[in-house]
C-alpha positions in Angstrom: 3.3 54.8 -50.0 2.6 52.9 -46.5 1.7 49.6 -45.2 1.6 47.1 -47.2 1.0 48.7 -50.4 4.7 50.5 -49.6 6.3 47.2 -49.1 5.2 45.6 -52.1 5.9 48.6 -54.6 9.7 48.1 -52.7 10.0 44.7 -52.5 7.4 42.4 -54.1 4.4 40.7 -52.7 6.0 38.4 -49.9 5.2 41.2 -47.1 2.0 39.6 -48.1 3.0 35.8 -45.7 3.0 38.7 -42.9 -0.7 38.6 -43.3 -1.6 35.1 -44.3 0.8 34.0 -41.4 -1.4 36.4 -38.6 -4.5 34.1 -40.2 -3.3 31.0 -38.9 -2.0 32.2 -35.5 -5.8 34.2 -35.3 -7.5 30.9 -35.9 -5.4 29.7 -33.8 -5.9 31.9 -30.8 -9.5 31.8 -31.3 -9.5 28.5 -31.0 -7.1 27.3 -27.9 -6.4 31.0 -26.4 -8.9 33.4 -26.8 -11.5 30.7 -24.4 -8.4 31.1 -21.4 -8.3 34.9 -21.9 -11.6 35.6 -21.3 -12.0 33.1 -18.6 -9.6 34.8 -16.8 -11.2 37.5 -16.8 -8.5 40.4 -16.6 -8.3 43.6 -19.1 -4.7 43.7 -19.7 -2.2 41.3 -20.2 0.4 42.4 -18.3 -2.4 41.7 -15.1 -2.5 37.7 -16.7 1.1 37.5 -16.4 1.0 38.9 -12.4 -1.3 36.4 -11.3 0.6 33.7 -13.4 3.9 34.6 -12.4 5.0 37.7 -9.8 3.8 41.3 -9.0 7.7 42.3 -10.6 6.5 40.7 -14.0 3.5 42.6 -14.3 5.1 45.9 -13.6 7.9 44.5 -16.4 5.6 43.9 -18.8 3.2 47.0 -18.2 6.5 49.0 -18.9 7.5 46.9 -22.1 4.2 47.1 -23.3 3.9 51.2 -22.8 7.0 51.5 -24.6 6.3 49.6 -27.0 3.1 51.4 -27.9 4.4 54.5 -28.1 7.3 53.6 -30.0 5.8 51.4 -32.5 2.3 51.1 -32.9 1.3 54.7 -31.9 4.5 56.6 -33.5 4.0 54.8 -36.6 0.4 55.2 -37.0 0.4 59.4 -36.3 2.8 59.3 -38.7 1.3 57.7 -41.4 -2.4 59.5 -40.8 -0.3 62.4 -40.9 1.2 61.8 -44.6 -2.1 61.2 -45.9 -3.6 64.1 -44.3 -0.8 66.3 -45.9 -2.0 64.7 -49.6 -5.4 66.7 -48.8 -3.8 69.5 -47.3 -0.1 70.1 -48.5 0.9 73.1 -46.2 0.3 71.2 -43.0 3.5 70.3 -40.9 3.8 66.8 -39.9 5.1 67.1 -36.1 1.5 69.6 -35.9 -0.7 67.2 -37.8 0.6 63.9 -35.5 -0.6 65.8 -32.8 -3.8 66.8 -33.5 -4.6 63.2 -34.8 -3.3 62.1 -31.5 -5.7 64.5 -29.4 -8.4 63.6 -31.5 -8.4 59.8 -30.8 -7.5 60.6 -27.4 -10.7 62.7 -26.8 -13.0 60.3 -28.6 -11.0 57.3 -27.0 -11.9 59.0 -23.4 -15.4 59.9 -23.9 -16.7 56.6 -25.2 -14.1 53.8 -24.0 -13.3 50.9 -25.9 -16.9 51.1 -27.5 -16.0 54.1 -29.3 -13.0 52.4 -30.5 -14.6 49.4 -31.7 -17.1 51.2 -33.7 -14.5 53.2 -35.3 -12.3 50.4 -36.1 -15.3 49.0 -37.8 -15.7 52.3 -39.5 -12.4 52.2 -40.6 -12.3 48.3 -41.7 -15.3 49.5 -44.2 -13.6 52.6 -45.5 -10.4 50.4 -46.3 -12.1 46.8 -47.7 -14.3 48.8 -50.1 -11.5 52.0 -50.8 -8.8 49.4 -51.4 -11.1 46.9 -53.9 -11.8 49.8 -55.8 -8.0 50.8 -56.3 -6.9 47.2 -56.6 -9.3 47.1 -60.0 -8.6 50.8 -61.1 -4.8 49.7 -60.8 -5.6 46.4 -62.7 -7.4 48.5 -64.9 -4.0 50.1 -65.9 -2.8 46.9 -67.5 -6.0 46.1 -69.0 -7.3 44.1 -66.7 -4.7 41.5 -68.4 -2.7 39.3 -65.6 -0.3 38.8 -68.8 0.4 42.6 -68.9 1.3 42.6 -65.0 3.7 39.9 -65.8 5.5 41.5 -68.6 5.6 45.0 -66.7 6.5 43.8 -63.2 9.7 42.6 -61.9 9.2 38.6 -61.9 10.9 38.9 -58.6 8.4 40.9 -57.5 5.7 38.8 -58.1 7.1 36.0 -56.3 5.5 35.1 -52.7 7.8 32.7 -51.1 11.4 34.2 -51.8 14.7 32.6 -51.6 16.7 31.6 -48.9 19.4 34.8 -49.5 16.5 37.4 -50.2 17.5 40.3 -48.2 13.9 41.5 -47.4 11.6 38.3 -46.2 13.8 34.8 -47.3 11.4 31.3 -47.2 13.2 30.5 -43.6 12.2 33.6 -41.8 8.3 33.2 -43.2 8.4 30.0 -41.6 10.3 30.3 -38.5 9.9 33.7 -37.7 6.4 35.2 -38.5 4.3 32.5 -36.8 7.0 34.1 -33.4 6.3 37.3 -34.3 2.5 36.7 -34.9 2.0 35.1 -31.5 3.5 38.1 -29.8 1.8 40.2 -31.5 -1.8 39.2 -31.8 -1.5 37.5 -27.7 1.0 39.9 -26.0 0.3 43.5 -27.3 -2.0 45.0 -25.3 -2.7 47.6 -28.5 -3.7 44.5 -30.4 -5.5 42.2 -27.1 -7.5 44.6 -25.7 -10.1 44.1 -28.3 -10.0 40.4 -27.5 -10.6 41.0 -23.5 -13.0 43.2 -24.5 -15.5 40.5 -25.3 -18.8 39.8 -23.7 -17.7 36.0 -24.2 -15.5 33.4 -25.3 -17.7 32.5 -28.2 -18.0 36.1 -29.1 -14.0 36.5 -28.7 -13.7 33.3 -30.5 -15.7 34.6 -33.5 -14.2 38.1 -33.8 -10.5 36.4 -33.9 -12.0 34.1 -37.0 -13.3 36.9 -38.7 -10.1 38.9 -38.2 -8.5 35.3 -39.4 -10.3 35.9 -42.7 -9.9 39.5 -43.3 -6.5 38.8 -43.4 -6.5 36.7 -46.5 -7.4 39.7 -48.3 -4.2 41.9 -48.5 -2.2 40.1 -50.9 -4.7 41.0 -53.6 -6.2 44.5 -52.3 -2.9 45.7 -51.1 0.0 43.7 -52.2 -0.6 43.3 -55.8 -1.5 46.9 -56.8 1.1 48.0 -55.0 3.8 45.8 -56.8 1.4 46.5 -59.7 2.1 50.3 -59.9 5.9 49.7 -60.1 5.1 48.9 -64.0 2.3 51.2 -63.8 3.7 54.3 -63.1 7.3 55.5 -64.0 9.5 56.0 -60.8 11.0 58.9 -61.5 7.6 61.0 -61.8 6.0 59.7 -58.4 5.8 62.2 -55.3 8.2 61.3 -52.4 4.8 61.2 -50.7 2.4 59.1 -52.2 -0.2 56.7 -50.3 -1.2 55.5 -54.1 0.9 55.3 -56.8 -2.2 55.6 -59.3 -3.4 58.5 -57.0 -0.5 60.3 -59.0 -1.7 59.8 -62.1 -5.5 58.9 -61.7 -8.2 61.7 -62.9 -9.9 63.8 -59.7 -12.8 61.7 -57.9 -10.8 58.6 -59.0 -7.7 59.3 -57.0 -10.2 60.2 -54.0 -10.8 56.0 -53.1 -7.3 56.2 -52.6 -7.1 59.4 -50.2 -10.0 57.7 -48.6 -8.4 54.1 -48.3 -4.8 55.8 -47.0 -6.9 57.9 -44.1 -8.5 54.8 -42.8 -4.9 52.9 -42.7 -3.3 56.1 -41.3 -5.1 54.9 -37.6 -3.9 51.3 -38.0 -0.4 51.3 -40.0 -0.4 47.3 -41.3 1.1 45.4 -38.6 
């Protein structure tokens, strides 16, 4: 399993304040900083931070940020496209796979420009709001759509959002402290993340895609989060594939299974932040 789905069949539901976190700093941005951006009219950050600051910084920060990229967002998300594409087709080699993905986007990426990535993020957005509803209530369906059978089959921990100070994966402090950090960084300073932003006609328009990115986020806990936790009392451990994007896609009938494949390929280009 990947993203948040993953985290949640690992750990419980709190990678869930991940999300709800990025909603506040989204409405906040679209608010206060997404007006600034775009009336500064530059198309990377690391160019804001020259005029702000020095020459030096921008170079700095156009390195960072490159790195970055690479390492992190792209890496991760070849990877990820490349485990679902390997449910579809299990004799394909992963080091292959990532780069054929990676030409692929490339190509379309330099023919169209940001339009063409725009339109397939929105593609993509479609393919994973209506692929993942459908799995969260053929997972629900697996407890009878009974909230009382989740309880008594999951791991109470699991279920629990804010988690205790010692909790070794996400403890109250660090959802509090930390994400609201690590969400300004991320949806501000990553150019992977920003260049949608500067890609605006206009503020208003910049303003408005950041809300409705605000509210898309509030979704995850129950499309992503809770199935995932979910299939933990769904589906015995033992008999689940190392790789799996959906735990019911290992036990669902063909067709069935398919929203799954379907929800895991759009994530595969966008691994959850």
């Amino acid at each position: 399993m990947i993203g948040l789905p993953g985290a949640a069949w690992a750990s419980g539901i709190s990678g869930a304040n991940y999300e709800w976190m990025a909603a506040l700093v989204l409405a906040f941005i679209a608010v206060f900083i997404a007006p600034l951006m775009i009336q500064a009219q530059v198309t990377t950050i690391p160019e804001l931070f020259g005029r702000r600051f020095s020459p030096a910084m921008r170079a700095y920060l156009s390195v960072v940020t490159l790195f970055l990229s690479l390492v992190l967002d792209t890496a991760g998300s070849l990877y990820a496209g490349a485990l679902v594409l390997k449910l579809f087709f299990p004799d394909l080699q992963l080091a292959p796979t990532c780069a054929a993905i990676a030409l692929f986007a490339g190509l379309y990426t330099a023919a169209g420009g940001l339009r063409a990535v725009a339109y397939t993020d929105v593609v993509q957005a479609l393919v994973l709001l209506v692929g993942s509803l459908i799995l969260a209530i053929l997972v629900f369906g697996e407890f009878g759509y009974s909230w009382s059978a989740v309880v008594d089959r999951v791991d109470p921990e699991k279920l629990l959002l804010i988690r205790p100070l010692a909790d070794p994966a996400l403890p109250w402090f660090g959802t509090l402290i930390g994400l609201p950090v690590l969400g300004f960084y991320y949806w501000t300073m990553n150019q992977y993340v920003s260049q949608r932003l500067l890609g605006a006609r206009d503020a208003r328009t910049a303003g408005r895609g950041a809300l409705l990115a605000a509210i898309l986020k509030l979704q995850p806990l129950f499309l992503h989060g809770l199935p995932g936790c979910d299939g933990d009392g769904a589906i015995y451990r033992s008999g689940a594939p190392r790789y799996c994007v959906s735990t019911t896609r290992c036990r669902l009938r063909p067709g069935r299974g398919g929203w799954a494949d379907s929800c895991g390929l759009a994530r595969g280009d966008h691994v959850e932040r």
